[in-house]
N, C-alpha and C positions, 0 to 999 in steps of 0.2 A: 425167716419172715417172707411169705408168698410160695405158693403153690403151684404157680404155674407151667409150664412145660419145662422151665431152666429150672425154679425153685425143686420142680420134683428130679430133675435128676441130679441137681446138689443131695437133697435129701438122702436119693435112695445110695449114692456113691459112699456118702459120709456117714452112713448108716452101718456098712461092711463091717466100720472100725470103733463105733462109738455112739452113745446114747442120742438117739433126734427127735426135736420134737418140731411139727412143722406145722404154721400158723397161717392162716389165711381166712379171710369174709365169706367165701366161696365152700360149701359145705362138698360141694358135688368133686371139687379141686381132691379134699383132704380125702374122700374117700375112698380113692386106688391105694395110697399113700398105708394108712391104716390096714385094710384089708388082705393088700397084696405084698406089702412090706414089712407090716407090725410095726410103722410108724408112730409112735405116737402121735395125736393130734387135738390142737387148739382152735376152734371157730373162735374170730373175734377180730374186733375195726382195730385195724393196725393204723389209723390213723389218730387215735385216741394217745397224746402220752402218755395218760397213768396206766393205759391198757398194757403198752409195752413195755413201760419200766418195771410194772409187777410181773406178765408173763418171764423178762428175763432173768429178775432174780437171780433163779437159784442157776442158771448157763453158766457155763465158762466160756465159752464163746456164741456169738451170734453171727450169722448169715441174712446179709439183707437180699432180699431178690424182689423186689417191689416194681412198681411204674415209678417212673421219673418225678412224677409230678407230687408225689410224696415219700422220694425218696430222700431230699436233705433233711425234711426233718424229724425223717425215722431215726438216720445214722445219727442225727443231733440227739435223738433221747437217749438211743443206746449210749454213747456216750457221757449223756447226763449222768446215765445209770451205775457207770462205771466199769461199761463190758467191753470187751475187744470185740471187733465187727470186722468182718472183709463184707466188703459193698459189690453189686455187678449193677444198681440203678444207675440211669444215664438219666441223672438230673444238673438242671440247667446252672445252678449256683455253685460256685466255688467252695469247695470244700475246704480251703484252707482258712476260709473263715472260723471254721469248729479247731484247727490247731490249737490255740492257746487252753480251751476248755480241754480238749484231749491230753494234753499234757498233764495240767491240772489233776486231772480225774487217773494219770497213771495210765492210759489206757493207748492201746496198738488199733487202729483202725485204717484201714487200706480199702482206699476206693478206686472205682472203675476198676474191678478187676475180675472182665469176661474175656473177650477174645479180641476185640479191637472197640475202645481201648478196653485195655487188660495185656493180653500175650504181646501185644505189639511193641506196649511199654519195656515192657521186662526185658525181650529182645532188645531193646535199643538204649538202655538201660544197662544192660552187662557188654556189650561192646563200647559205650562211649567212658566204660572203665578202663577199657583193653586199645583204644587206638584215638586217632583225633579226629572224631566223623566229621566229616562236611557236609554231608547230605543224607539225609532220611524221608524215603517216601512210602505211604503204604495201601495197597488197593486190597479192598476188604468187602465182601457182599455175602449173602446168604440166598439162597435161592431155590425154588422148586424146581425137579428134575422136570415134571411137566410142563410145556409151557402153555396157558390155556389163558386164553383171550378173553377180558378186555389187560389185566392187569400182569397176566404174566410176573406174576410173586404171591408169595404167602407171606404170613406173619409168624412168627412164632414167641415173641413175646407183645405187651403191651401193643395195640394201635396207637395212641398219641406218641408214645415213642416212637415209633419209626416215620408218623408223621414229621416231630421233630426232624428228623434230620433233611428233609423237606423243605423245613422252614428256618431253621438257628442259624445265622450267620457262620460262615466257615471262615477260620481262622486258621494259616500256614504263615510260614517263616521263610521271609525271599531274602538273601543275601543280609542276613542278619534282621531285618524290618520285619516287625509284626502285619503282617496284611491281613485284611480282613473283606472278604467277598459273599455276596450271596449264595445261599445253600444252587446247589443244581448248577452253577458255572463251572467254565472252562471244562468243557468236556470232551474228553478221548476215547478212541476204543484201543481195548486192551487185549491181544490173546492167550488163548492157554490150551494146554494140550487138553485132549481128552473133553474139553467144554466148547469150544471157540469162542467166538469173538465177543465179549461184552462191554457195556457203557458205563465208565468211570465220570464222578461230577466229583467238583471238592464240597466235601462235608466238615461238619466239626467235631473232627475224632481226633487232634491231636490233643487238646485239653490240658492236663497240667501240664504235657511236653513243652508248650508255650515260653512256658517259665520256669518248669525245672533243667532247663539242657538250654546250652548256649553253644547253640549250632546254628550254622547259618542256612542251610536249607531245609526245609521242614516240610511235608506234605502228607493228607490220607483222605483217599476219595472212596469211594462208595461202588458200587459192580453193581451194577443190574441190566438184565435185558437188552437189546439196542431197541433203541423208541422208547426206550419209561418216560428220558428228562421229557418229551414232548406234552405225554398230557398231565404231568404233575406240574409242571411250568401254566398248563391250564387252567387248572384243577385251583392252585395257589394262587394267579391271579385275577381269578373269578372269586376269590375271599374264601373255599372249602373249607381253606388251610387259619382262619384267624380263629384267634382267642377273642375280637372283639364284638361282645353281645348284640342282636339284634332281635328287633320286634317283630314277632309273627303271632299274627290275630291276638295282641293284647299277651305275648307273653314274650320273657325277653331269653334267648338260647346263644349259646356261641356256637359256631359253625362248627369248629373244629370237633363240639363234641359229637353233631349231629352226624358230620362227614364218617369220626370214628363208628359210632353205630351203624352205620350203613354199610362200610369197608369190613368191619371185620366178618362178616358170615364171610363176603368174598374173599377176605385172606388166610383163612383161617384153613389150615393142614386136615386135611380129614382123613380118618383112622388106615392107615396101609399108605397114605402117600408121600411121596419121599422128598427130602428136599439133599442140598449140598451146600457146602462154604468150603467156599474158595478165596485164597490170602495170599498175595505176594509185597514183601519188604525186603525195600533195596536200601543197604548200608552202604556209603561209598566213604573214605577219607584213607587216610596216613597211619599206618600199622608197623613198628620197626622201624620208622622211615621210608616206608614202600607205600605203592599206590595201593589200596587194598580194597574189593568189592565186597559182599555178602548177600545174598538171593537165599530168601529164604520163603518157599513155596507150601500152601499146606490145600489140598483139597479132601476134607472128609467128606463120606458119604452116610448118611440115613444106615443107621446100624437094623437091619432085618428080624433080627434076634433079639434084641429086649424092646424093637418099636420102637424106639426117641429117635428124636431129630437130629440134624449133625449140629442142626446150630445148640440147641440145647447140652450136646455133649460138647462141643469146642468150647462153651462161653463156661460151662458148669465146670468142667473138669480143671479149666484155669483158676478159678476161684476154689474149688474143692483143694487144689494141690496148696494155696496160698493158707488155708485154712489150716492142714496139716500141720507147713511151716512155724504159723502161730500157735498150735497148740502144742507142737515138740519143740518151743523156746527155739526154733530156730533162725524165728524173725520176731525180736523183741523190739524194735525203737518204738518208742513212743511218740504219740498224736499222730496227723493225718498225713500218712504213707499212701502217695501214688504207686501205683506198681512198678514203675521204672526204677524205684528204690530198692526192691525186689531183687530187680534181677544183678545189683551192683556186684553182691556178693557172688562167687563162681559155683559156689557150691551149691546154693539154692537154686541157679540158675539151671543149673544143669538136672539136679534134682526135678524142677518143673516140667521140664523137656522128658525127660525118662518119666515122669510120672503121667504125663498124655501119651506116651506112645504106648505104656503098659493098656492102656485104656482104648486103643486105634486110633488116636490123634497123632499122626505123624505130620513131621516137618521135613521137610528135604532142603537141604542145605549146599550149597555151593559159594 
């Protein structure tokens, strides 16, 4: 479900091995899809229940790749439906509210699970099996190799969603307390080889980590550019950024949607240009009884060769690998599995790791 830059390289990865059919509003989306891959394809508002509970019928599994903003209660029909889903929407509601219906209905459904959150979980998730973390932090961006003024970034999924994180209260874990801050605070520069120096702000990317791990330090902030927080700090409190409707000449608009239509021609990748993501997660606790670190670094770059994005392959090939798992019975629990559940088992874990690096997603570890 969704055709987008991620949705189509789920499609086309999960297609190597087994029958896809890929759905989207967007007719112009589904058209490389079919032509260039023998995709099958469905035009249709996937915002429609009965749309989606008949399109998935006759699946054995489903793929959400949606915007956020109707991404819970896509994954609530699929469920209704009775199907197993792995999700990559970064929607705002708690997904553990659909557990008790997921149970119910028999059914495996695993959200957030792109590259952060998604791989970030998983990581920290098969180590808080193997040691007694104290601290988990994780700085995570996506970004164009060009930097070109005013915005210096691209989009590669949804605009509201990345607005989001813009705007959704950021939530980490200080010495066991939930703290809760505005999106774009506390900001550091962070470097790295090969990129130098970018701007970390805390965002709301640790998500179920909140409450499925009882850790006492918790952290994941955002990469971008140095000078982004300045004029999105502008941008947000000059209202760009609100859902709350206003009147203009007798008619009423929300800003945020008028802001997205405006931003996305500017963020939007145009055909040859490249971007990168760049991830580093520091594990730190007690392994053995030893002080024990873990640095685990991942910079993919814009693949030349089949044109997709890095962030479309980091975020797709996590989800595509998690999909496997489910359909080779090798991640069966039942109802609503964050991906940190994922990675508990060693086998799947390790499995997910080799199955992005077969792909050029590597992780370097130390």
């Amino acid at each position: 479900m969704g055709a987008g830059l991620v949705g189509k390289a789920i499609a086309v990865d999960l297609n190597k091995n087994f029958d896809v059919t890929s759905v989207d509003i967007d007719e112009r989306e589904l058209e490389t899809l079919n032509s260039k891959y023998n995709i099958s394809t469905i035009k249709a508002d996937l915002s429609d229940k009965d749309t989606i509970q008949t399109i998935v019928k006759n699946c054995d599994l489903v793929i959400g790749a949606l915007p956020g903003f109707i991404g819970y209660e896509s994954v609530k029909n699929v469920v209704e439906a009775g199907k197993d889903i792995v999700d990559i929407s970064f929607f705002p509601e708690d997904p553990f509210d659909l557990d008790e219906i997921a149970k119910s209905k028999n059914v495996t459904a695993i959200t957030d699970c792109g590259i952060a959150p998604g791989m970030s979980n998983i990581i920290l998730g098969h180590h808080n099996e193997n040691m007694k973390v104290e601290k988990f932090k994780c700085v995570v961006g996506g970004l164009p190799v060009i930097r070109e003024w005013p915005f210096e970034y691209k989009a590669v999924f949804s605009p509201i969603d990345v607005i989001e994180e813009y705007i959704r209260p950021a939530r980490y874990v200080e010495e066991g307390r939930l703290v809760t801050r505005e999106a774009l605070s506390d900001p550091e520069l962070v470097y790295f080889d090969n990129v130098g120096t970018l701007e970390a702000w805390n965002s709301d990317g640790l998500r179920t980590l909140a409450n499925t791990m009882n850790i006492p330090n918790m952290m994941e902030k955002t990469l971008r550019y140095p000078g982004t927080i300045e004029y999105l700090r502008v941008l947000r409190e000059s209202g760009f950024f609100s859902y709350e409707e206003v009147n203009v000449k007798g008619k009423k608009v929300r800003p945020i949607d008028l802001t997205s239509k405006l931003l996305f021609p500017k963020w939007e990748l145009k055909p040859g240009e490249e971007d990168f993501t760049i991830m580093r997660i520091t594990i730190e606790g007690k392994e053995n009884g030893n002080e024990k670190s873990y640095i685990y670094n991942l910079h993919d770059k814009y693949n030349r060769e089949t044109n997709m994005t890095s962030m479309a392959r980091a975020t797709g090939y996590t989800c595509t690998a998690a999909a496997n798992l489910v359909i080779e019975g090798k991640f069966n629990r039942k109802g609503i599995c964050p991906p940190e559940y994922l990675g508990r088992d060693r086998e799947n874990f390790k499995f997910i790791l080799e199955y992005l690096k077969e792909r050029g997603v590597i992780f370097r570890i130390r």
